[in-house]
N, CA, C and O atoms as a printed pandas DataFrame, in Angstrom:
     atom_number atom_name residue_name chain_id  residue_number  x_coord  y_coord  z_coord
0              1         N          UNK        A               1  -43.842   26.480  -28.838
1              2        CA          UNK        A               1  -44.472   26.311  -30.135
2              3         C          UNK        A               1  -43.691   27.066  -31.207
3              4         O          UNK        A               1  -43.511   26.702  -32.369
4              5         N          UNK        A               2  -43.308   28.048  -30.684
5              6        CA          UNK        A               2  -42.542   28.911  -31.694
6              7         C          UNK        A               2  -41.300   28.218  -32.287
7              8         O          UNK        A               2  -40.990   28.613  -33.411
8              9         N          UNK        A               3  -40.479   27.187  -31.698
9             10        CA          UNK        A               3  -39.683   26.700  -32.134
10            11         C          UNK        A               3  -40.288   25.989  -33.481
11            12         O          UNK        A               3  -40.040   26.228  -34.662
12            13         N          UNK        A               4  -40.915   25.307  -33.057
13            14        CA          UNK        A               4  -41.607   23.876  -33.859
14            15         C          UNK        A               4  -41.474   24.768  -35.482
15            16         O          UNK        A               4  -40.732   24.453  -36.412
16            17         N          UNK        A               5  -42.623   26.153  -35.417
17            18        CA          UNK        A               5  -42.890   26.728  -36.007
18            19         C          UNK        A               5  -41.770   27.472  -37.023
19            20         O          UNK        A               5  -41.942   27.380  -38.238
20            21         N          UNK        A               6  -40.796   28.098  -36.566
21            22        CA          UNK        A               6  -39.940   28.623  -37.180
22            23         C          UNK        A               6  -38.827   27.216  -37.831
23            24         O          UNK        A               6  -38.264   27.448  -38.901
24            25         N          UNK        A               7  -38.652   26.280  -37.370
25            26        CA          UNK        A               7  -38.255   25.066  -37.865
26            27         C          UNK        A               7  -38.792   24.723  -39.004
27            28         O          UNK        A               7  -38.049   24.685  -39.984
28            29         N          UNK        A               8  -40.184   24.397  -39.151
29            30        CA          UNK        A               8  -40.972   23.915  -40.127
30            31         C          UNK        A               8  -40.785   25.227  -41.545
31            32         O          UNK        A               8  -40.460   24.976  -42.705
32            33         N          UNK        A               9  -41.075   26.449  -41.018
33            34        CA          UNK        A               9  -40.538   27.626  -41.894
34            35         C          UNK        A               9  -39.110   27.489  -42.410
35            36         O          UNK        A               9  -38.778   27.469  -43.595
36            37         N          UNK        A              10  -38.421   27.410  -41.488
37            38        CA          UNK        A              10  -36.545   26.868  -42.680
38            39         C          UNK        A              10  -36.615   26.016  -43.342
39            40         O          UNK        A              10  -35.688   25.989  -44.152
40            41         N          UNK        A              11  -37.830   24.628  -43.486
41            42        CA          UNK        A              11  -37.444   23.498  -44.015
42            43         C          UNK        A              11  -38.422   24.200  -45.625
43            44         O          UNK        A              11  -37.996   24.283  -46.777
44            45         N          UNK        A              12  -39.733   24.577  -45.097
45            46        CA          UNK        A              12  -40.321   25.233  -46.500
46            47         C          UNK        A              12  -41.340   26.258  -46.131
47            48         O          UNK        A              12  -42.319   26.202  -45.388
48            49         N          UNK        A              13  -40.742   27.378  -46.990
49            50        CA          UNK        A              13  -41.474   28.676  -46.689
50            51         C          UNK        A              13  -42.976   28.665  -47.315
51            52         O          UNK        A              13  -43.689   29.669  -47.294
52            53         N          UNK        A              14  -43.445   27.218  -47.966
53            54        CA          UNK        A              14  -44.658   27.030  -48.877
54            55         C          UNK        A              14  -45.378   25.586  -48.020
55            56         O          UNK        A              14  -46.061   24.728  -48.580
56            57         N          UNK        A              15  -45.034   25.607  -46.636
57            58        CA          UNK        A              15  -46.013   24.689  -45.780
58            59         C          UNK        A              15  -47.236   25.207  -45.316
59            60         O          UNK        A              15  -47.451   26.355  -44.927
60            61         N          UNK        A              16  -48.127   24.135  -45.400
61            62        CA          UNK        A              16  -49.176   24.453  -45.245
62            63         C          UNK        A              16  -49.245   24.002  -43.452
63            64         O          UNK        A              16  -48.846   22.862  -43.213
64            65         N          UNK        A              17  -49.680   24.766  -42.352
65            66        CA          UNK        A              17  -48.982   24.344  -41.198
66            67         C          UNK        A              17  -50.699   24.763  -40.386
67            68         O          UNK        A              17  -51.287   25.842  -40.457
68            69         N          UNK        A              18  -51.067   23.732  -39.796
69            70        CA          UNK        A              18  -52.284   23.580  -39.157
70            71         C          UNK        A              18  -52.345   22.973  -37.809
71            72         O          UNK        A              18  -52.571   21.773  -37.649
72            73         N          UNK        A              19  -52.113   23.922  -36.704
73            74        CA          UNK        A              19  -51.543   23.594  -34.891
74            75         C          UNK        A              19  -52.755   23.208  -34.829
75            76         O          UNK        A              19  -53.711   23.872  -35.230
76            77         N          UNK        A              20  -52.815   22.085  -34.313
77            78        CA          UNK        A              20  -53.695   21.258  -33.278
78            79         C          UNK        A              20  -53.757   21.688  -31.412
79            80         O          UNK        A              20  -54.904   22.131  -31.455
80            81         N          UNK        A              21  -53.586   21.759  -30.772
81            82        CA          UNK        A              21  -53.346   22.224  -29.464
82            83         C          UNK        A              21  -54.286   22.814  -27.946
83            84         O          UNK        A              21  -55.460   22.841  -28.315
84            85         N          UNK        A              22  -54.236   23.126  -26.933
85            86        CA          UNK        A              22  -54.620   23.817  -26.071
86            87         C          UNK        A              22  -53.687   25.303  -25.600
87            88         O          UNK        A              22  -52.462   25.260  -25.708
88            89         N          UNK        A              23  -53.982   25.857  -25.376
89            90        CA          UNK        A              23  -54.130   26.944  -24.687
90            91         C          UNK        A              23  -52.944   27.578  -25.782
91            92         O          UNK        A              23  -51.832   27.817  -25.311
92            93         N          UNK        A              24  -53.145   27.789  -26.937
93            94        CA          UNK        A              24  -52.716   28.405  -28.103
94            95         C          UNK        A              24  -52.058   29.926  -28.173
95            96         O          UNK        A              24  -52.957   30.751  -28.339
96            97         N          UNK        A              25  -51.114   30.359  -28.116
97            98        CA          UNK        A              25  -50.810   31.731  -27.636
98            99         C          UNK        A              25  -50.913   32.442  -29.572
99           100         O          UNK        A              25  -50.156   32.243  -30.523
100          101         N          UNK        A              26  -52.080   33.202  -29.467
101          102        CA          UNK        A              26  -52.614   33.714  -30.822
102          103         C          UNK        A              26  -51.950   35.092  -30.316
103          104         O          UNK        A              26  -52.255   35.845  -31.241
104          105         N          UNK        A              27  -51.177   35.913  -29.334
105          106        CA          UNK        A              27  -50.496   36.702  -29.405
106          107         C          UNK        A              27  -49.126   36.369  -30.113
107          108         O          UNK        A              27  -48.475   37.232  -30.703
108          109         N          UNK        A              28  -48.795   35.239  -30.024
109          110        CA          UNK        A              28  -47.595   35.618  -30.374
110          111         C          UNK        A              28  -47.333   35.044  -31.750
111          112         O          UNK        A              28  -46.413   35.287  -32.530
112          113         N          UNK        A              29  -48.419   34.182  -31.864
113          114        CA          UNK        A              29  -48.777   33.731  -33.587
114          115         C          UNK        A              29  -49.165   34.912  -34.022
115          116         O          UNK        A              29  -49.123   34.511  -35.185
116          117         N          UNK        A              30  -49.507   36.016  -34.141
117          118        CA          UNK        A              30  -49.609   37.530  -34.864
118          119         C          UNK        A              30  -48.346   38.457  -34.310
119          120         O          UNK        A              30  -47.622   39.143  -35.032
120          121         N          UNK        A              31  -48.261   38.348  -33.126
121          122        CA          UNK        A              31  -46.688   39.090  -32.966
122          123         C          UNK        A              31  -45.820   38.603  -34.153
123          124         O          UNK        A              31  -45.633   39.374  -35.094
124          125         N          UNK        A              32  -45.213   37.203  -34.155
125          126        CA          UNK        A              32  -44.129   36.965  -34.911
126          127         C          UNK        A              32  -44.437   36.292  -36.207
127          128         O          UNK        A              32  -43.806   35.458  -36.856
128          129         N          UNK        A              33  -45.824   37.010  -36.442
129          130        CA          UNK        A              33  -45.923   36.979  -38.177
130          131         C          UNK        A              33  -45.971   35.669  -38.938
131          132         O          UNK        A              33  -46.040   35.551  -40.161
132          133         N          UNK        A              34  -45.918   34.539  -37.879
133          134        CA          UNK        A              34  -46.057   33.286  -38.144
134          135         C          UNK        A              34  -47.679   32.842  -38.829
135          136         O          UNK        A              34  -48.873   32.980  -38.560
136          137         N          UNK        A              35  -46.762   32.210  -39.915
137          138        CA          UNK        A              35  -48.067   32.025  -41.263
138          139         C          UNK        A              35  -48.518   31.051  -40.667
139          140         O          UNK        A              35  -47.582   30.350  -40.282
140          141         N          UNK        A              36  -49.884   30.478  -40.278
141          142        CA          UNK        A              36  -50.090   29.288  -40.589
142          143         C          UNK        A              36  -51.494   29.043  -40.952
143          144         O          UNK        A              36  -52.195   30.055  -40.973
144          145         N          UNK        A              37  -52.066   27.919  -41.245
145          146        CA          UNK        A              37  -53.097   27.792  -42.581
146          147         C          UNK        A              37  -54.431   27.870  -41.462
147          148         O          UNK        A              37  -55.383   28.643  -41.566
148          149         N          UNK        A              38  -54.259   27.034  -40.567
149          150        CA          UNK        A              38  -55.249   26.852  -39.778
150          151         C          UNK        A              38  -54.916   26.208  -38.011
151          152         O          UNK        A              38  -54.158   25.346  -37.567
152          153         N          UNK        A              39  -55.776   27.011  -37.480
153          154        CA          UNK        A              39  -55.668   26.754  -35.817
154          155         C          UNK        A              39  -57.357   26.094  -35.056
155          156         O          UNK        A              39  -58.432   26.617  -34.761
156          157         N          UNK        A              40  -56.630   24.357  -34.977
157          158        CA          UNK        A              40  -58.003   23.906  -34.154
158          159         C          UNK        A              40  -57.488   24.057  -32.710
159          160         O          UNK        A              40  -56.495   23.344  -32.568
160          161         N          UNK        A              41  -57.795   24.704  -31.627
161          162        CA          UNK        A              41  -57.842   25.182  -30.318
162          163         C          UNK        A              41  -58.903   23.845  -29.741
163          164         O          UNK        A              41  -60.031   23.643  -30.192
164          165         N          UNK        A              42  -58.289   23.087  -28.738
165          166        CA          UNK        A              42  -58.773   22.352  -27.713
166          167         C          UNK        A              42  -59.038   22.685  -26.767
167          168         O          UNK        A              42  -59.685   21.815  -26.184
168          169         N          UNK        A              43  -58.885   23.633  -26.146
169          170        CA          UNK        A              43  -58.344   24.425  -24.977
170          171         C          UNK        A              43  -60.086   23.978  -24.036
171          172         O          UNK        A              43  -60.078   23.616  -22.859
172          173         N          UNK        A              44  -61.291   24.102  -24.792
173          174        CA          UNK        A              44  -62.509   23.723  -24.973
174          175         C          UNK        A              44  -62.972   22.514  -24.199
175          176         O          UNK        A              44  -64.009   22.574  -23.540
176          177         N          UNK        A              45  -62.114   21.228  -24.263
177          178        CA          UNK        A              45  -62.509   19.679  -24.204
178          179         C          UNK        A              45  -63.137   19.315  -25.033
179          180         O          UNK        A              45  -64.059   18.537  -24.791
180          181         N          UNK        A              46  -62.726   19.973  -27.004
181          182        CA          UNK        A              46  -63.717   19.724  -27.397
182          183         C          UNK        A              46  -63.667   18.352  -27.832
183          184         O          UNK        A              46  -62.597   17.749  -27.751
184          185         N          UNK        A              47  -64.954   17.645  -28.397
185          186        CA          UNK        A              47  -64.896   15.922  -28.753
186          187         C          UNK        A              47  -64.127   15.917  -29.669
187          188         O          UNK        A              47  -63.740   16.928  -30.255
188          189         N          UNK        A              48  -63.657   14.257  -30.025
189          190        CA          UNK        A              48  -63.143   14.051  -30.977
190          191         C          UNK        A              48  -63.327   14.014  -32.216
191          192         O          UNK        A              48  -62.514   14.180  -33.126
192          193         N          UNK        A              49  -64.809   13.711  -32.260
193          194        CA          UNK        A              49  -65.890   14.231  -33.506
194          195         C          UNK        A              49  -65.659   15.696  -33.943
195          196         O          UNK        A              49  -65.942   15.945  -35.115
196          197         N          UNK        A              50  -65.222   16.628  -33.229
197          198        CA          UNK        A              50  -65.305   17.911  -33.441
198          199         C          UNK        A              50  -64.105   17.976  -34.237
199          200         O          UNK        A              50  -63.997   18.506  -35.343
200          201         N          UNK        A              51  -63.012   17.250  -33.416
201          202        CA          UNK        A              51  -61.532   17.783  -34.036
202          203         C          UNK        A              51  -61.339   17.146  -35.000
203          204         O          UNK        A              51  -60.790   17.833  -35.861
204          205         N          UNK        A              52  -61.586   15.772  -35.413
205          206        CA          UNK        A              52  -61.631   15.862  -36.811
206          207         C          UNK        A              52  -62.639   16.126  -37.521
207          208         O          UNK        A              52  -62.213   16.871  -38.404
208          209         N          UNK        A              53  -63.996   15.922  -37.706
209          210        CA          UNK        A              53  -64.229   17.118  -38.839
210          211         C          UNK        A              53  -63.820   18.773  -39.236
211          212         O          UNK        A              53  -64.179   19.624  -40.050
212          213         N          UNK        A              54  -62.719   18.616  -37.983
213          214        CA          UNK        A              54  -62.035   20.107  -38.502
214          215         C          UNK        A              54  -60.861   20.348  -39.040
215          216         O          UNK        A              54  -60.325   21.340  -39.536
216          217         N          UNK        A              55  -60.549   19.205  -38.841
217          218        CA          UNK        A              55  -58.867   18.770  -39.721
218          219         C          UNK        A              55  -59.498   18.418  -41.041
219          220         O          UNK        A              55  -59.118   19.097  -41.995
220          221         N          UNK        A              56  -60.655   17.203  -41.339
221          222        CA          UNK        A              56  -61.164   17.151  -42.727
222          223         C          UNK        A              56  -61.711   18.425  -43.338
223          224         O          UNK        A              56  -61.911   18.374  -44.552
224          225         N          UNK        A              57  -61.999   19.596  -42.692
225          226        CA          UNK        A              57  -62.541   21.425  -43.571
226          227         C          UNK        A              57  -60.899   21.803  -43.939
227          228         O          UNK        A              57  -60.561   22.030  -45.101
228          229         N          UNK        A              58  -60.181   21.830  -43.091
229          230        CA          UNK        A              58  -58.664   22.199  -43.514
230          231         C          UNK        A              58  -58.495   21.223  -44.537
231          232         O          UNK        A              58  -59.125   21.484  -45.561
232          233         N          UNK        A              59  -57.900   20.288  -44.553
233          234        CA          UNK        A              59  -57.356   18.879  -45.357
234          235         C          UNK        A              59  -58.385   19.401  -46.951
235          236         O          UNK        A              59  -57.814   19.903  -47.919
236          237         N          UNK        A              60  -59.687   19.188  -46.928
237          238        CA          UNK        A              60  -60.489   19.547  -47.830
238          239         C          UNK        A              60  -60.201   20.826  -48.862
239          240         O          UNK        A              60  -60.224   20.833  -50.093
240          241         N          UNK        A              61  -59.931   21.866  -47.959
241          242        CA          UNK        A              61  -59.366   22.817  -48.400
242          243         C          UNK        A              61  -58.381   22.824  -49.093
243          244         O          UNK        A              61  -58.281   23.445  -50.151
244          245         N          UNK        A              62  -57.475   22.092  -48.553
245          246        CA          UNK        A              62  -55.876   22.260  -49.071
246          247         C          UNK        A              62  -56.268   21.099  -50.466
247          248         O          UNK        A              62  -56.041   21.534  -51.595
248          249         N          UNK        A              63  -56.676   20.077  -50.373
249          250        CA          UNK        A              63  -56.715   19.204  -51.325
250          251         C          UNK        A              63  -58.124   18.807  -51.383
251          252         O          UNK        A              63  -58.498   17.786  -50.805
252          253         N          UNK        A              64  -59.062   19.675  -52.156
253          254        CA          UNK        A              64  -60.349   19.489  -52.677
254          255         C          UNK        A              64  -60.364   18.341  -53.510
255          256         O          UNK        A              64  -59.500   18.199  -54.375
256          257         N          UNK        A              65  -61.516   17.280  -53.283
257          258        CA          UNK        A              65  -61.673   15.851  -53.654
258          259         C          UNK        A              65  -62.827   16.631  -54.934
259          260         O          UNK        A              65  -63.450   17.689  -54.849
260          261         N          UNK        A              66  -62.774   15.589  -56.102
261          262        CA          UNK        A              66  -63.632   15.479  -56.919
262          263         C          UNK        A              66  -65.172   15.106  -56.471
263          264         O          UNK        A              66  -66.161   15.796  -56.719
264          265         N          UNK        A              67  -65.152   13.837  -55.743
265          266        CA          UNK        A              67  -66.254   13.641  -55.516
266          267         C          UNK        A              67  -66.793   13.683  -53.857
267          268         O          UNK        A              67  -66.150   13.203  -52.923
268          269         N          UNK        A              68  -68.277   14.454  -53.725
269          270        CA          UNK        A              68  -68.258   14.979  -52.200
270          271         C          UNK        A              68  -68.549   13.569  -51.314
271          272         O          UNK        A              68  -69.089   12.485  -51.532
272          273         N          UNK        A              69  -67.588   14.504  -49.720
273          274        CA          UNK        A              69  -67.620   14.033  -48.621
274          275         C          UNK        A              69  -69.122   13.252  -48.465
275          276         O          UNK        A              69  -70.059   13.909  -48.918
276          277         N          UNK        A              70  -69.477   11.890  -47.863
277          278        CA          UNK        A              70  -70.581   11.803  -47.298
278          279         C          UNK        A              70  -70.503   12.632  -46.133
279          280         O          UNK        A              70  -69.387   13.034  -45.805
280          281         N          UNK        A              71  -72.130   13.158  -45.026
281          282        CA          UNK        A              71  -72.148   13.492  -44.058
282          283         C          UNK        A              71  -72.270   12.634  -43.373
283          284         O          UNK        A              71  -72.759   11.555  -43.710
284          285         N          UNK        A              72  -71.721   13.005  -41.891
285          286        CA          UNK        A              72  -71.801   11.569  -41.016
286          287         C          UNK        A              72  -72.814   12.200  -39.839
287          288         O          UNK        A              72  -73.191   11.493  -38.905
């Protein structure tokens, strides 16, 4: 992962970078100081319902819509 990560950092130090994944090593995402905006962890089985309404709280975040989300 660290590759991916430090790659995406040379191309722009102003990415907004949100790992999707299982078994997520959050040691070494704080060891090596690696910025990133947001971490959805699967590691869980969680549903697919879950993982995206959690990419739409990130996404939302980064680019707040004028007019609100319906709930589903």
């Amino acid at each position: 992962m660290h590759f991916f990560l430090r790659d995406i950092r040379q191309r722009s130090e102003l990415a907004n970078i949100i790992i999707i994944g299982k078994d997520i090593d959050y040691e070494e995402l704080f060891r090596n100081h690696y910025r990133v905006f947001g971490v959805i962890d699967t590691s869980e089985d969680q549903s697919f319902g879950y993982i995206r309404k959690e990419i739409f709280h990130y996404l939302d975040a980064l680019y707040p819509s004028q007019t609100p989300r319906k709930k589903r």
